[in-house]
C-alpha positions in Angstrom: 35.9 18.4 31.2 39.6 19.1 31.5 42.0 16.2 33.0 44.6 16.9 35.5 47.9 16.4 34.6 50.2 13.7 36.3 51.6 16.6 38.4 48.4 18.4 39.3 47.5 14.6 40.7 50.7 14.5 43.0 50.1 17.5 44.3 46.7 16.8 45.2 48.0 13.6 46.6 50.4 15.3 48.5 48.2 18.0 49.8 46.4 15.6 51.0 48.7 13.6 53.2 50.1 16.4 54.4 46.5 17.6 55.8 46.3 13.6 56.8 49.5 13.9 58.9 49.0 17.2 60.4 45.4 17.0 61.6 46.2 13.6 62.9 49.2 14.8 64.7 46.9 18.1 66.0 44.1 16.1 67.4 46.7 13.9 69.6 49.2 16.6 70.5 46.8 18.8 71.5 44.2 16.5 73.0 45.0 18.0 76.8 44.0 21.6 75.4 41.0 20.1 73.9 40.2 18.7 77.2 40.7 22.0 79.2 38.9 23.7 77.0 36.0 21.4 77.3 36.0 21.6 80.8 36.1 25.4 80.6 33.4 26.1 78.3 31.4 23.4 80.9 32.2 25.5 84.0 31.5 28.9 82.0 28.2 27.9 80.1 27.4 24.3 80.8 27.1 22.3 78.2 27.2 21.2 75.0 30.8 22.1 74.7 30.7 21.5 70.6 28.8 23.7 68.0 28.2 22.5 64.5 26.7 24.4 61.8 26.4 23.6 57.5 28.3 25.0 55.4 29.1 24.6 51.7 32.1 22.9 50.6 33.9 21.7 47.3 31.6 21.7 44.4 28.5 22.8 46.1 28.3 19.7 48.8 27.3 20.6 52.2 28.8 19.2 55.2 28.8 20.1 59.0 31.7 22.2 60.6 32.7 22.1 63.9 34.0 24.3 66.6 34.0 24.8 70.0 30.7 26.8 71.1 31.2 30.2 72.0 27.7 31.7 71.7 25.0 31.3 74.3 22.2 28.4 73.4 18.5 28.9 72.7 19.5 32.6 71.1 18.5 33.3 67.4 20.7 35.7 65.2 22.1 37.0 62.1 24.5 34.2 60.8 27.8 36.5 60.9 29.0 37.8 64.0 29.8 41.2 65.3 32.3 42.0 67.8 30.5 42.9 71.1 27.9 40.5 70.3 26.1 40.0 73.8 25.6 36.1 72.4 29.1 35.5 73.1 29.9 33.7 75.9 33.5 35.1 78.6 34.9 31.7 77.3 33.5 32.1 74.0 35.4 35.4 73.6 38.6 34.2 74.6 38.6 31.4 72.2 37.4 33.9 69.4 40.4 36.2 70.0 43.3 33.7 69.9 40.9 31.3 67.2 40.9 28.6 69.6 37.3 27.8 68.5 38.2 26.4 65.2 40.6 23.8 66.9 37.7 21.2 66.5 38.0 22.1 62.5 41.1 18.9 62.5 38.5 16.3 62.3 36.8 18.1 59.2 40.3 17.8 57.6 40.7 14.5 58.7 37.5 13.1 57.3 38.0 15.1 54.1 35.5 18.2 54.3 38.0 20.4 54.8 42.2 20.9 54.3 44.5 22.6 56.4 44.2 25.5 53.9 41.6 26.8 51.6 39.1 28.8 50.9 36.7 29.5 54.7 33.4 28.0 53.6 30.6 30.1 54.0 26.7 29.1 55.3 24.8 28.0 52.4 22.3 31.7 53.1 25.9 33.8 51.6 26.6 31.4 48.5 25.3 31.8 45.1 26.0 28.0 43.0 25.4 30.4 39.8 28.5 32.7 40.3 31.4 32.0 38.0 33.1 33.6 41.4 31.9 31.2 43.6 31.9 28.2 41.2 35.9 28.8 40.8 36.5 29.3 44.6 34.5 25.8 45.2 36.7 23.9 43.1 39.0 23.4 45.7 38.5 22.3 49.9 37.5 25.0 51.9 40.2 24.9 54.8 40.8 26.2 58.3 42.6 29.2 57.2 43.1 31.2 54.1 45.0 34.5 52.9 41.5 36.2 52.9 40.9 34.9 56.9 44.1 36.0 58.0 43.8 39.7 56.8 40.4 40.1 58.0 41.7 39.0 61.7 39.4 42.6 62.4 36.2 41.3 60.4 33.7 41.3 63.6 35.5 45.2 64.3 34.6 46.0 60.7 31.1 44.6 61.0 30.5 46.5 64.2 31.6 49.9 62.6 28.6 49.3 59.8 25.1 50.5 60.3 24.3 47.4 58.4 26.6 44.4 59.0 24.5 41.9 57.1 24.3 43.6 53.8 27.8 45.4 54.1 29.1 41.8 54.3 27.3 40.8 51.6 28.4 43.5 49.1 31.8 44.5 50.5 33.5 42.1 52.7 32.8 38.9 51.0 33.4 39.7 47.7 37.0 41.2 48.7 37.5 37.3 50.2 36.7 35.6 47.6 38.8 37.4 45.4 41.6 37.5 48.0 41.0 33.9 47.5 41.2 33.6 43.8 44.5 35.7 44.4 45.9 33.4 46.4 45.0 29.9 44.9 46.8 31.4 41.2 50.1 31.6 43.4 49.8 28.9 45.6 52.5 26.6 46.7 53.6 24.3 49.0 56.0 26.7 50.6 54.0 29.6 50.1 51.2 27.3 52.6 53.7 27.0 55.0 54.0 30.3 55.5 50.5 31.1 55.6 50.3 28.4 58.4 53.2 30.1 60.2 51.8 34.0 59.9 48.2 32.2 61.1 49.9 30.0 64.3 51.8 33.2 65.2 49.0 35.7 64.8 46.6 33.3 67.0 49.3 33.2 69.6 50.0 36.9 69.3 47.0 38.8 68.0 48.2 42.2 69.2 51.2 41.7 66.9 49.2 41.5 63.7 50.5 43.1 60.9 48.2 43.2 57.5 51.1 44.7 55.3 53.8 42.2 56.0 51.0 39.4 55.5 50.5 41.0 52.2 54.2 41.2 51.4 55.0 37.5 52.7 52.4 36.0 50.5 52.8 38.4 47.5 49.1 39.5 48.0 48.5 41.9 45.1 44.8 42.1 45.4 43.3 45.8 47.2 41.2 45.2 50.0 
């Protein structure tokens, strides 16, 4: 097993109080959203006003996300989610379209599950532990946003437009992720994550401005999808 190097451990150190900092800061600046939010979701669907689900995170371990609950209770489905999906609550849409949902996601970071940015984790049903494509994507946190996330802002409209969503996700959409991932993690940098945070916050806020090609040119995507 290779060591890290002293600078591969300050930068992990680093990494890591920045994702400290900002999370902490997120969950108290933004507490009065979180509230309204609650109290919408409440007044749309009743409760609970939280949804947590497993996923797999760095080196295989599973932990629990959490979001905001945009689907209706008691309803079974297929684990991804296709735009138009009659589970989806009025609320639960909004918050889907501006990301909103995810907001709960600072705790995960704080705790540790999760970083600001990294990899999207996936339900265990999509990972295979055996794929020297998977096993290098888990070697880091999975985070709240990644390259591969923010270009496929249109995922659910892609899904829709198959005849088969599950297995069109499983051979075509994922895949292109996880390589967008691997893409990205070989360039990473700290002020390459900045500006992944910025194109995310601004594209959340303004969704109708999105613009895949200059994402691709303001990280230095190379990778076809």
């Amino acid at each position: 097993m290779s060591r890290l190097t002293g600078g591969a451990k300050t930068r992990i150190v680093v990494l890591r109080m920045f994702d400290v900092v900002c999370s902490l800061a997120g969950l108290i600046l933004l507490a009065p959203v979180f509230a309204w939010i609650a109290l919408e979701i409440l007044w749309d669907d009743g409760s609970p006003v939280l949804f947590h689900q497993t996923r797999v995170g760095r080196n295989g371990r599973l932990f629990s996300i959490w979001k905001f609950r945009t689907m209706r209770t008691g309803i079974e489905g297929r684990a991804i989610t296709v735009a138009g999906d009659d589970r989806v609550t009025k609320m639960g849409g909004w918050l889907r379209k501006f990301k909103l949902d995810e907001l709960p996601q600072l705790v995960n970071v704080l705790r540790g599950d999760m970083s600001l940015i990294g990899p999207r984790p996936e339900v265990p049903e999509y990972v295979q532990l055996d794929s020297p494509l998977w096993r290098d994507v888990l070697r880091v946190r999975p985070g709240i946003t990644d390259a591969a996330t923010l270009l496929h802002r249109n995922e659910e409209e892609m899904l829709r437009a198959s005849s088969d969503p599950n297995a069109y996700y499983r051979s075509s959409l994922l895949p292109a992720k996880l390589n967008l991932n691997l893409a990205y993690l070989r360039s990473r940098s700290f002020s390459l994550d900045l500006r992944l945070i910025f194109l995310t916050l601004l594209y959340s806020v303004y969704p109708k401005s999105f613009d895949r090609d200059r994402v691709r040119r303001v990280l230095g995507i190379g990778v076809e999808i």
